[in-house]
N, C-alpha and C positions, 0 to 999 in steps of 0.2 A: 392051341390058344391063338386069336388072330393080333397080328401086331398092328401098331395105328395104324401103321402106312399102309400093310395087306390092305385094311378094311377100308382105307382110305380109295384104295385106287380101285378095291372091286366096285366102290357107288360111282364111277368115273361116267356119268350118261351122253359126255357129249363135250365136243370139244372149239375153242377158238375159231375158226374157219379166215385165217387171215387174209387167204388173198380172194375175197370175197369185196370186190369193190366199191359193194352198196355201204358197206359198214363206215359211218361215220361218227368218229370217236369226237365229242364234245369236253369231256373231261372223267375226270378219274379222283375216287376217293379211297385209297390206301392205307388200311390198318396192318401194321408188322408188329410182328413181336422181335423184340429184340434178338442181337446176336447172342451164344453161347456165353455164360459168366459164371463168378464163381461160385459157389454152392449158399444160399441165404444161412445157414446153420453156422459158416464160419464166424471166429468173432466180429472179425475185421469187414470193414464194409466192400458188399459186393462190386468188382469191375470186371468191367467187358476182358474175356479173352483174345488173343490173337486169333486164334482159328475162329472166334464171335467175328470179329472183327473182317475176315477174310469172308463169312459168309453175308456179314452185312454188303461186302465192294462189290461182291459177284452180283447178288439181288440189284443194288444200283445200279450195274451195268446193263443188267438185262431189260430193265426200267427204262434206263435210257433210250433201247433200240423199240422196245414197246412205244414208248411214246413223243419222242422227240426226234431221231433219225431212222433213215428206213435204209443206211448201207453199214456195214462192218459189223462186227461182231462182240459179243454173242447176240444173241435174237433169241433165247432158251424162252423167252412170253411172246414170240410172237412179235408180229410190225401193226400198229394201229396209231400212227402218230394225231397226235390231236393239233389241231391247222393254227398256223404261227407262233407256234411255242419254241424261244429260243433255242438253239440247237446244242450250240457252244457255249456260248455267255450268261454266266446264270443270271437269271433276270426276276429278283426279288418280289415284282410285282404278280408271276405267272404262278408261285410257289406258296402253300401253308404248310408252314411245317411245323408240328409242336410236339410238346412232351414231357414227360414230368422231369423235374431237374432233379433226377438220379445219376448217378456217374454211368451207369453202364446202359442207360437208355440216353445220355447224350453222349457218349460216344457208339453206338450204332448208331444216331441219326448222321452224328459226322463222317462215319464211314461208310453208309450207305449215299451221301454225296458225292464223296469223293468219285466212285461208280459213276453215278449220276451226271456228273459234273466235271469230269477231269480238268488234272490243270490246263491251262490253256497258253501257250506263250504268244508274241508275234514272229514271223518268218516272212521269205520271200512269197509265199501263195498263201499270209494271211496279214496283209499289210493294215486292215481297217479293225484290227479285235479289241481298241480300245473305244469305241464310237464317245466315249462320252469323254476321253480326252482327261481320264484320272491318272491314268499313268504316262500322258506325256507333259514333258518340259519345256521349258519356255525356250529354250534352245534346239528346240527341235529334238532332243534325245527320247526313248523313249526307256520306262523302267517298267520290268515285270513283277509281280508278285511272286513273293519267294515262296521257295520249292519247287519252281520252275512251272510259275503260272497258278501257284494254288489259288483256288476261288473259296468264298469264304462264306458258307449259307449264313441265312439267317435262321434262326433254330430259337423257337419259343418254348424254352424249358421254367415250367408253371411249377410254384411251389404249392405248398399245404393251403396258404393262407390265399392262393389266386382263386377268385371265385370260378374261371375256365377250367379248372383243373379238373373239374364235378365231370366235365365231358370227353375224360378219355381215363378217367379213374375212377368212377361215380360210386364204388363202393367203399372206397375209403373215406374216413371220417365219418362215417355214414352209421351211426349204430345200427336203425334198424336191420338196415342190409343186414349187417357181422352179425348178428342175433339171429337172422331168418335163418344165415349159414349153419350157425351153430345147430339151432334146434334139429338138422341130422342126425346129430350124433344122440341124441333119444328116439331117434326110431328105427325100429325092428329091423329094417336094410342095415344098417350101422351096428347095432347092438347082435348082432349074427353074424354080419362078416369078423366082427369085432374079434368073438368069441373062438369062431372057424381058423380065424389066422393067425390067432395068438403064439401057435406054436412053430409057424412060419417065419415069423419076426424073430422070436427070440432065438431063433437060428440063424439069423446074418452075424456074419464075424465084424465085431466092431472096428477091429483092425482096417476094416473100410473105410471107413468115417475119420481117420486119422486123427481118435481124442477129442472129437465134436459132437458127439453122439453119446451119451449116457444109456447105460439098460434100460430103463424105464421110460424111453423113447423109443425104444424097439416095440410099435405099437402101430396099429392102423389107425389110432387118432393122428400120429403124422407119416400119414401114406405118401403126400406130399413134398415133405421136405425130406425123407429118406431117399425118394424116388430122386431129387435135385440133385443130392449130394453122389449118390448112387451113379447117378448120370454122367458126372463131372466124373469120378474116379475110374470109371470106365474107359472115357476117353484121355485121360492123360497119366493114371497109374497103369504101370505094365503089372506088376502084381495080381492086381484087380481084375485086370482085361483080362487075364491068363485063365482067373481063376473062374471067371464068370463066362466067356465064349467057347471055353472046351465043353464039349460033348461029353468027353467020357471024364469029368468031373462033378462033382455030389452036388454042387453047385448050379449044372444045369439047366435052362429054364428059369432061375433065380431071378434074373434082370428083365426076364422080358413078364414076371408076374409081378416084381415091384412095380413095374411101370404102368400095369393094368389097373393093379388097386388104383394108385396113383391118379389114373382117368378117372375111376367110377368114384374118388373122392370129390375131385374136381369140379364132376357134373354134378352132383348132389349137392354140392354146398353152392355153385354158380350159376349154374342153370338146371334142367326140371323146371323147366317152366312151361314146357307146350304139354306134360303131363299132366296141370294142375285144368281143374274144375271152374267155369266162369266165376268168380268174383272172389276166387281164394288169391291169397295175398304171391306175388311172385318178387318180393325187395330183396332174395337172396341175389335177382339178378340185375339189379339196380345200376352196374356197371355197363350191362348191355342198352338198357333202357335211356342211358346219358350221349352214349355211344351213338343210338338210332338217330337223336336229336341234333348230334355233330353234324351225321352223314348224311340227312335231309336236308339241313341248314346251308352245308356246302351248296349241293344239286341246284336248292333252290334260288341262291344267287347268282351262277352261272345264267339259267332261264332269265330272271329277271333282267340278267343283263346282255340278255339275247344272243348267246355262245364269244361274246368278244372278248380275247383272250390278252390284250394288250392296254387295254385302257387302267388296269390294275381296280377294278370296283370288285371283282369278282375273281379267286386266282382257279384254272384250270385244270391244277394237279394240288391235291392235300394228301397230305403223307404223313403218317400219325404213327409216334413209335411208343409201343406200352408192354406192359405184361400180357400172361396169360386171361386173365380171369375174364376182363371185356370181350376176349372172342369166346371162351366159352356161353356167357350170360348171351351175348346176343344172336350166334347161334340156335340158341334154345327157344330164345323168344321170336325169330324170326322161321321160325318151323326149317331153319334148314336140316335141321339133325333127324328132319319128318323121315324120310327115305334115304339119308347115308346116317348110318349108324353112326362112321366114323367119327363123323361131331359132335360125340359123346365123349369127347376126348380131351389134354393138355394139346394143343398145337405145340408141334419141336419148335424148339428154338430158330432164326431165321425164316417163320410161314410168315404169310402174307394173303388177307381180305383185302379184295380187290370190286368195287362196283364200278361199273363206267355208265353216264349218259350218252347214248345215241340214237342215230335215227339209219333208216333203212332206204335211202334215196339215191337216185343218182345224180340228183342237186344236192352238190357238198356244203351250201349253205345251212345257217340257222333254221329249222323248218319255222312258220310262223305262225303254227298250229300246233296247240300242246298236242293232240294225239298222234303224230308222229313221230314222241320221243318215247323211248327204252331207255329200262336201265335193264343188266346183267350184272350177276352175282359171280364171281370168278374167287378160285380159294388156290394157291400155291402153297402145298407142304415143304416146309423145310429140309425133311432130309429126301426130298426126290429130288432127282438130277433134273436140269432143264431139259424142256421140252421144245425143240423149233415148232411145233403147231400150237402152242400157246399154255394159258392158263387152263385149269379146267372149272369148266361153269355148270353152274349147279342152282335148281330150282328152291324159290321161298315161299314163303305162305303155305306149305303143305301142296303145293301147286304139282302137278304131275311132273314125269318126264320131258313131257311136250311141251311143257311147260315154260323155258328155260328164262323165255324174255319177259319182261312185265311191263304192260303203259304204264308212262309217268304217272298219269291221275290216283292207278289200280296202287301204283309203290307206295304214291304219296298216305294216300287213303290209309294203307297198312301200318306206316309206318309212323304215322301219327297217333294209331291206336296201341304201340306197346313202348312210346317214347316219353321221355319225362324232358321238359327245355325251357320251362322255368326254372330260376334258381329259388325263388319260394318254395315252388311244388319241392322242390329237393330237398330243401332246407327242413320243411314243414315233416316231411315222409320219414326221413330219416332223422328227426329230431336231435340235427347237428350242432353242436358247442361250436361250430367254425367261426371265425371273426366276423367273416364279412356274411353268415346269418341274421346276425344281433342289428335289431331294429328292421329287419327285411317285411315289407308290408307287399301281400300279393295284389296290392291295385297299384303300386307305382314302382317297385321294382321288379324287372322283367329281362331277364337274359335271352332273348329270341333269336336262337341259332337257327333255327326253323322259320322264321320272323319274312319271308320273301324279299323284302329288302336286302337295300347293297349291304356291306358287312358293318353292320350298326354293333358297337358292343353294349353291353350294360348301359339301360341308362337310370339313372334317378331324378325323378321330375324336381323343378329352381325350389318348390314349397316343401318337401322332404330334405332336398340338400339343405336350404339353410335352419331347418328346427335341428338336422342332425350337425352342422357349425356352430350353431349355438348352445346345444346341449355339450357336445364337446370341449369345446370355449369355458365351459361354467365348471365343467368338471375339469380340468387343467388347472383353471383360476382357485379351482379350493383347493384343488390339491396343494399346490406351489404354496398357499397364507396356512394351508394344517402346518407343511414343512417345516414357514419361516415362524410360526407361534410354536411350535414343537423344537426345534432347534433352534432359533434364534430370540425366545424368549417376547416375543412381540404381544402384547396384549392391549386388549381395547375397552375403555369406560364410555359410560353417557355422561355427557356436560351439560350441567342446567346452567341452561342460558339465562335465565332468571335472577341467579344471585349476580351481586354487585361485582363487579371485575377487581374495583379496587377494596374489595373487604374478603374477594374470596382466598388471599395470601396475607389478609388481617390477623386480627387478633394480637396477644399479648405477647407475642412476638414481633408486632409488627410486621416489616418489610421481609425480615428473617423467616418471616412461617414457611415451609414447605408445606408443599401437597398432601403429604399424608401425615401433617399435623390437623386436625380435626377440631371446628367451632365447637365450644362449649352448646348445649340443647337442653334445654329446661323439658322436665316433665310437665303435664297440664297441672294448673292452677299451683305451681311450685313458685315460691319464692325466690327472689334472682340473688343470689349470692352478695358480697361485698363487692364495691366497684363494677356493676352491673347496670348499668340504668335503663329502664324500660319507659315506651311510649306507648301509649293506646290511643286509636283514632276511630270513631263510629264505636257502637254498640249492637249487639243482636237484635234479634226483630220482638224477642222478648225482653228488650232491656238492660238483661247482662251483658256479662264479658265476651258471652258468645261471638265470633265472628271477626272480633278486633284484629288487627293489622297492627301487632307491636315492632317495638325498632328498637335495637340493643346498642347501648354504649360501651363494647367491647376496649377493656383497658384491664389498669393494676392502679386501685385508690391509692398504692404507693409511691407512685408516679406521677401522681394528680398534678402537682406541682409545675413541675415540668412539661406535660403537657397544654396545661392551662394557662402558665404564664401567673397564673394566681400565687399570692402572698402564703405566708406558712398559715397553715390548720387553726384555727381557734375551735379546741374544743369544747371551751368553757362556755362561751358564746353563741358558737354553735352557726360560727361562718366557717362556712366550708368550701369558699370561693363564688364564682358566676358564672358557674356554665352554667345553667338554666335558671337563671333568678331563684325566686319564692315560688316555684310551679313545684308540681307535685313529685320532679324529681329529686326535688330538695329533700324532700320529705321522706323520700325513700330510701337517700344517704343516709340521712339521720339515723332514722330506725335503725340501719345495719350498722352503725356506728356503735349505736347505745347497744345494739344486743352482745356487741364485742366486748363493748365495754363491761354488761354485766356478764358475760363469759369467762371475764380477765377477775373478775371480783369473787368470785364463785370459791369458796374453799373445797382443796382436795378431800373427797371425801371416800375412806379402805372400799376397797373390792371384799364384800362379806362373803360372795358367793362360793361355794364348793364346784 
């Protein structure tokens, strides 16, 4: 059985040529995968290990002599420094560093600086290391940063809800990707290793797993996370190690075919993409495809901005820290997996994708001709030792041997045919619930990492921003008035502005009426009660009553008196004071008088009824 790294190193076609002095390194864009961490299956959330951690420093180190100094040690990549790139003093502007804000991928990117970047203090032969004069004092003293010069990157670790985050993790949140993945496991490849290995699995001693691992996980549906956990106990249980490196144990062989399946689950669910048929769907690799669109997007601001490495519009080294699954997916789709097998694989922990732009001249300038720029593809395996002749470089596109270097035009060409760098396109493909999806319209928002421009981020045109300030605005505002009528009882009526201000707290209460004391309302053609008095003004167009504008003398005929200033009641008579003379409201007292009166005359007469 061939292990990654055999198979790795037998596709080795060809190597760095460092002291080759035509080679001039413009910049570098750097995909790693993390230092060693602890197994995903534990409860607890995963953190970088110390030996993660040691293999992240060393990678920084070697980074460093690769690309920013050409004396001391190590030099395991090789010397190609890219021209004016701080040496010692980190210089935020020269640097992208990003990565998801997981614990154990932000600390590899910290410890892969530290490498990078060591601390730096001041001495007798380095009197000027502070140029910008942040660490001295007004007195002339100077102060270092503690731990003796530590320097302190800047490190863009992107959560769930960052819309950038699609470009070095594109498969997550991503349904359709996770769904393309899945549909593996329904076919025949799957469902036959499935069945072959059943009885392989259920021969690992759980006792590995240290109580993380259930029976029924002993399965090549997780080829993957046994393989993780597998991995870790290897290296830091002596139990395990014992029982799995001995030869003359039953165990034999055990570790290095979990680790196999492990690969061939990986490429199947990540990549298999350069084996698919033009127009058949490839979103399992969607991770790659986000990735393509970082690493063009970098190159192409670098050109834009003519190789100058200081003016900070364009930074000359990105260093990008993630998982496994992005260099799987984009190995596949950038055909490098064409002729090395090996990249049908998980990359160990600490590897490193590495492309640089260069040109092939003995004028170390910018060329000022796109066709004298290259890029190379260079891949550093994690568990091989450094090598002083460099990375090892490897052909894309299916491109031969010969192959190794590609013109800019030739990369760009390719690379914009298996890249996704809209956040629409993203959104749209993988039919994302994300936040910053919702309301995402593909004519005015556009993430153009690929975009030739200096480093422009998202932008949202003034006429999308303010519908989406004011759509939000309105939905806050109802929110907050549901809240305060829900909790706090608040509610709202119409005021007809029509009635009289001073009769609308009338009636027979007078001044005393409240609000939700309620005017008496006659039914049509109904007679107005006692102390009622009505007016009628105009006539309908037929004559009658229709139409009339009456006017109520809201009172208590008990009270008449008092109101009126008028003399006591003569009912004999049949004066009943002067508020309207002998007009026809007189007339209408009366009536409701006499009918009292024969109401009051009227003899109780039995209830016969049953």
């Amino acid at each position: 059985m061939l292990l990654f790294f055999a198979v790795l190193a037998s596709a080795r076609v060809l190597r760095a040529e460092d002291d080759n002095t035509m080679y001039n390194n413009f910049g570098a864009v750097a995909f790693i995968r993390s230092g060693e961490r602890t197994p995903v299956l534990r409860p607890d959330t995963p953190i970088l290990t110390a030996f993660g951690a040691q293999q992240m420093l060393q990678l920084g180190k070697n980074f460093r002599h690769r690309y920013l100094v050409e004396t001391g040690l190590p030099h395991g990549l090789g010397v190609q420094n890219i021209p004016d790139m701080s040496p010692d003093i980190l210089n935020h502007e020269q640097l992208f560093i990003q990565t998801l804000n997981k614990p154990y991928l932000v600390s590899s990117a910290q410890a892969f600086m530290q490498g990078l970047y060591p601390p730096y203090s001041p001495n007798a032969t380095r009197p000027d290391i502070l140029g910008d004069a942040v660490g001295e004092l007004a007195n002339g003293d100077v102060v270092q940063y503690p731990l003796e010069g530590y320097q302190y990157p800047r490190v863009q670790a992107l959560g769930e809800l960052d819309p950038e985050s699609v470009y070095i993790s594109g498969n997550e949140n991503c349904p359709t990707s996770q769904v393309e993945s899945a549909m593996y496991e329904i076919t025949d490849e799957f469902l036959n290793t499935q069945t072959l290995e059943k009885r392989f699995y259920g021969d690992l001693e759980l006792g590995w797993f240290e109580g993380d691992v259930q029976d029924w996980m002993l399965d090549y549906r997780y080829a993957y996370e046994l393989h993780d956990y597998l991995n870790y106990a290897y290296n830091h249980n002596a139990t395990t190690f014992a029982a799995l490196s001995s030869n003359d144990s039953s165990y034999a062989g055990v570790y290095d075919k979990v680790r196999y399946l492990a690969n061939q689950d990986a490429y199947y669910r990540y990549g298999n993409a350069s084996s698919y048929s033009p127009g058949a769907s490839t979103d399992q690799a969607m991770a790659g495809k986000t990735l393509a669109a970082l690493i063009l997007g970098q190159f192409q601001k670098i050109i834009t901005n003519n190789g100058n490495t200081t003016n900070g519009i364009s930074r000359p080294l990105t260093l990008l820290f993630g998982d496994f699954e992005p260099l799987v997916s984009f190995f596949s789709l950038a055909m490098v997996d064409h002729l090395s097998q090996g990249f049908r694989a998980i990359p160990p922990f600490g590897s490193a994708m590495i492309l640089e732009l260069f040109s092939m001249r003995k004028d170390e300038e910018f060329p000022s001709d796109i066709n004298d720029l290259w890029i190379r593809f260079y891949f550093h395996n994690g568990t091989d030792e450094f090598d002083d002749s460099g990375p090892t470089a490897y052909s894309m596109f299916g491109r031969g041997p010969s192959q190794m270097d590609m013109k800019w035009d030739d990369f760009q060409l390719m690379m914009t045919r298996i890249m996704v760098n809209q956040l629409a396109d993203w959104c749209d493909t993988c039919s994302s619930g994300s936040l910053f999806c919702w309301g995402v319209d593909n004519s005015t928002v556009n993430i153009l990492l690929a975009g030739g421009s200096s480093g422009a981020k998202s932008k949202i045109s003034p006429a999308v921003g303010g519908v989406i300030g004011a759509v939000a605005t309105l939905a806050i505002a109802g929110l907050l008035f549901g809240i305060a009528m829900f909790f706090g009882g608040i509610r709202f009526h119409r005021v007809d502005r029509r009635r009289d201000s001073k009769s609308a707290l009338g009636g027979f209460k007078g001044s005393a009426k409240l609000a939700s004391d309620p005017d008496l309302s006659l039914a049509k053609n109904a007679t107005s009660p006692a102390g009622i008095v009505t007016s009628s003004f105009g006539k309908g167009s037929d004559g009658d009553a229709k139409g009339r504008v009456t006017h109520e003398r809201v009172g208590s005929w008990e009270l008449r008196q008092k109101e009126t200033g008028a003399g006591p009641l003569d009912f004999k008579s049949g004066d009943f004071g002067g508020d309207l003379g002998d007009g026809v409201g007189a007339e209408s007292r009366r009536e409701s008088f006499e009918a009292i009166e024969a109401a009051m005359r009227r003899p109780v007469e039995p209830s016969e009824r049953v």
